[in-house]
C-alpha positions as CSV (number, residue, x, y, z in Angstrom):
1,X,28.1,-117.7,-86.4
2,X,27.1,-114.7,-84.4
3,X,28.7,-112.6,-87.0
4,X,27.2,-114.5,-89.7
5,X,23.7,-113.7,-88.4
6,X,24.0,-110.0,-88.1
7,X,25.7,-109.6,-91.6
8,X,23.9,-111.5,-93.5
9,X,21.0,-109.1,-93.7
10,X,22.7,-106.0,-94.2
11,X,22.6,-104.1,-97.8
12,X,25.5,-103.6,-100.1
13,X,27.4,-100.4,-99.3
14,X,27.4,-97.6,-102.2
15,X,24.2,-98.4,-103.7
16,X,21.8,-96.8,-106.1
17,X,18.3,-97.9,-105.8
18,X,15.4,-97.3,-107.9
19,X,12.1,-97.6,-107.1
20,X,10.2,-94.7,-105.7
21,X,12.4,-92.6,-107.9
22,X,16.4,-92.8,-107.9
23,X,17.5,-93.0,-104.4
24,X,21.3,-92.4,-103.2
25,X,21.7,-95.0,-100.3
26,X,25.4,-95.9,-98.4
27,X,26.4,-97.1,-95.6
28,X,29.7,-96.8,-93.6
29,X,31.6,-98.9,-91.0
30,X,29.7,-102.1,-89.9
31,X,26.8,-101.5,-92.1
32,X,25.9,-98.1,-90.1
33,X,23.4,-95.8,-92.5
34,X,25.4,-92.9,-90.8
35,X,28.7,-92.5,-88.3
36,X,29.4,-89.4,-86.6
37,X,32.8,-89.1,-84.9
38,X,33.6,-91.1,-81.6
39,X,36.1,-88.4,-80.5
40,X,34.1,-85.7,-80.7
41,X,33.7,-83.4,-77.5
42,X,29.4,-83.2,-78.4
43,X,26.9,-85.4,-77.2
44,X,26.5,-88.6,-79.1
45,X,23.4,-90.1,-80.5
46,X,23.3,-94.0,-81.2
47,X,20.0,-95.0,-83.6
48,X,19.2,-98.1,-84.0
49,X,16.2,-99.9,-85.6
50,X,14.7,-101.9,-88.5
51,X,13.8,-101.5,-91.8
52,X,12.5,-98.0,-90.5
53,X,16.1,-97.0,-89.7
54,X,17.8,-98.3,-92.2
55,X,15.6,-96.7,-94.9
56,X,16.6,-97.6,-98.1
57,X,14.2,-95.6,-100.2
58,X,15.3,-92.6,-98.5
59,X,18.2,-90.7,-100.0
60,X,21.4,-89.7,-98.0
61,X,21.1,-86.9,-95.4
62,X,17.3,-87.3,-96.2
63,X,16.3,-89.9,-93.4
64,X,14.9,-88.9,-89.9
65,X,18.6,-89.5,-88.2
66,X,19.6,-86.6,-90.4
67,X,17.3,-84.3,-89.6
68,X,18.4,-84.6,-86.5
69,X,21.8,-84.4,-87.1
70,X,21.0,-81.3,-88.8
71,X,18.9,-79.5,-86.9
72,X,20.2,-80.7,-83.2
73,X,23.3,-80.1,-81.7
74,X,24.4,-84.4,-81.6
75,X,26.9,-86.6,-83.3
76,X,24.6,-88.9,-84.7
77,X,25.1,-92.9,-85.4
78,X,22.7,-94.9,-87.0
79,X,22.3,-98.6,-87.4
80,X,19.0,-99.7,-89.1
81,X,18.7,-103.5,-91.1
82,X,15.6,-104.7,-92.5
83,X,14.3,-107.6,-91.0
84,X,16.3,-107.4,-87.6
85,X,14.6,-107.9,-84.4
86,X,15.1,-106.3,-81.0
87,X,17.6,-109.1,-80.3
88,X,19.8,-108.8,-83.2
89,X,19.8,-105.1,-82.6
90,X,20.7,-105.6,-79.4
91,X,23.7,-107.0,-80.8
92,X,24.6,-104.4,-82.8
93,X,24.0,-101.8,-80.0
94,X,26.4,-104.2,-77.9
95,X,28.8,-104.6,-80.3
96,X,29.4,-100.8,-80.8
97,X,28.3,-99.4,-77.9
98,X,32.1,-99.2,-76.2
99,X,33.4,-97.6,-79.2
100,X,31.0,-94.9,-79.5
101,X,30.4,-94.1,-76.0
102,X,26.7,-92.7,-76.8
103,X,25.3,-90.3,-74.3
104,X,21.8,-90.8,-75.8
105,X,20.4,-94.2,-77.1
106,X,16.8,-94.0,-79.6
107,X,15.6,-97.7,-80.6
108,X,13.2,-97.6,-83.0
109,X,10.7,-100.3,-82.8
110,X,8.1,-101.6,-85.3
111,X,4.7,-103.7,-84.7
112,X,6.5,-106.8,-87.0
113,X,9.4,-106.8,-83.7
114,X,7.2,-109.3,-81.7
115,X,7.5,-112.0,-84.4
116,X,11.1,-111.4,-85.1
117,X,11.9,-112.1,-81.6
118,X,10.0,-115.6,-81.1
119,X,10.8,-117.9,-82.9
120,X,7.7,-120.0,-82.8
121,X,5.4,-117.1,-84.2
122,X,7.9,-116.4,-86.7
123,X,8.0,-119.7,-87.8
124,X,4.2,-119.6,-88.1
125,X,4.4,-116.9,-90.5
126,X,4.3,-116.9,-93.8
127,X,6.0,-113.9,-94.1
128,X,9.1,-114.3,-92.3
129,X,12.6,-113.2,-93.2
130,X,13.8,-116.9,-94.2
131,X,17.1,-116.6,-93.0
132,X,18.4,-118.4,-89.9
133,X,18.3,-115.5,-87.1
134,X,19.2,-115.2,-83.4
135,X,16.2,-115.8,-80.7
136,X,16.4,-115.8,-77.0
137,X,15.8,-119.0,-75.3
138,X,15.9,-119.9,-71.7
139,X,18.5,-117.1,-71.4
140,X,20.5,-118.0,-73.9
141,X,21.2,-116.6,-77.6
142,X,20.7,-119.7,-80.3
143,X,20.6,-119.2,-84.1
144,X,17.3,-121.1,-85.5
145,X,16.2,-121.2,-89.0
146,X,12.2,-120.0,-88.7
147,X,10.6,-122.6,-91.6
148,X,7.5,-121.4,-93.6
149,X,4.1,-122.3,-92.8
150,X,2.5,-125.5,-93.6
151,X,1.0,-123.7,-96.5
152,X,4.4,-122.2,-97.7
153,X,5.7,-125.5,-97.3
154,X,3.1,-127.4,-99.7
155,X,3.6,-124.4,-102.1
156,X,7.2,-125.0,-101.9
157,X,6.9,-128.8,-102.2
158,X,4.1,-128.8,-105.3
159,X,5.4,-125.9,-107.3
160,X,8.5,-126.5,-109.8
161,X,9.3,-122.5,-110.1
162,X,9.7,-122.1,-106.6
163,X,11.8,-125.6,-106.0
164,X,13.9,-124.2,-108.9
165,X,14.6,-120.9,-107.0
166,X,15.5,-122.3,-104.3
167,X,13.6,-122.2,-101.7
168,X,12.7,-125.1,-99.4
């Protein structure tokens, strides 16, 4: 399940995506927007973030993690999935840290990462992610599905294009 919940937001590898002109997007191992090499004998920098990290109208080597690589003198790894919150990063970061051994962490934060962490507020929302996520409850991790609004709900309920999508 844990797996489940971290994977199921993260893009398709390889892709080309139009929208603010043609964008060249990929990702590598475990859905990482860029991975450096564990072994190397420079220091290591670990990214990880949001939407903002992952950056999928940004073009390869075009995103702020390359600049750094490029003009610093750090491996660079970054992990970045729309729609995560602070606690499913903190999976990712705990997942990988070990491997990657980074001398230098940068989490990128966003002012959406307060509602992606509780599930109550998110749950509020009308804009949520919809997905069943990880929250932190009374110290432990448990994987809740945040449901629309009461609004969102009667939408749902009275409209027969969006009961024919899907969603409820």
């Amino acid at each position: 399940a844990a797996d489940d919940a971290l994977v199921q937001f993260l893009e398709r590898a390889d892709s080309i995506i139009e929208g603010f002109g043609r964008v060249r997007y990929s990702t590598t191992v475990d859905g990482f927007r860029r991975y450096g090499d564990p072994t190397t004998a420079r220091p290591k920098l670990l990214v990880i973030g949001d939407s903002q990290t992952q950056a999928r109208m940004v073009s390869d080597g075009e995103t702020y993690f390359d600049y750094i690589a490029a003009h610093g003198n750090a491996e660079v790894f970054a992990h970045g999935t729309g729609g995560y919150g602070t606690l499913q990063e903190y999976m990712v970061l705990d997942r990988h840290i070990d491997r990657i051994d980074p001398d230098i962490v940068l989490w990128q934060f966003c002012g959406n990462d307060p509602m992606n962490n509780l599930f109550d507020l998110e749950a509020s929302s009308v804009v949520n992610n919809q997905m069943t996520r990880p929250y932190l409850e009374n110290g432990k991790i448990v994987y809740r599905y945040p449901h629309p609004s009461w609004l969102f709900r009667n939408l749902v309920r009275e409209s027969y294009l969006l009961r024919f999508i899907g969603l409820r």
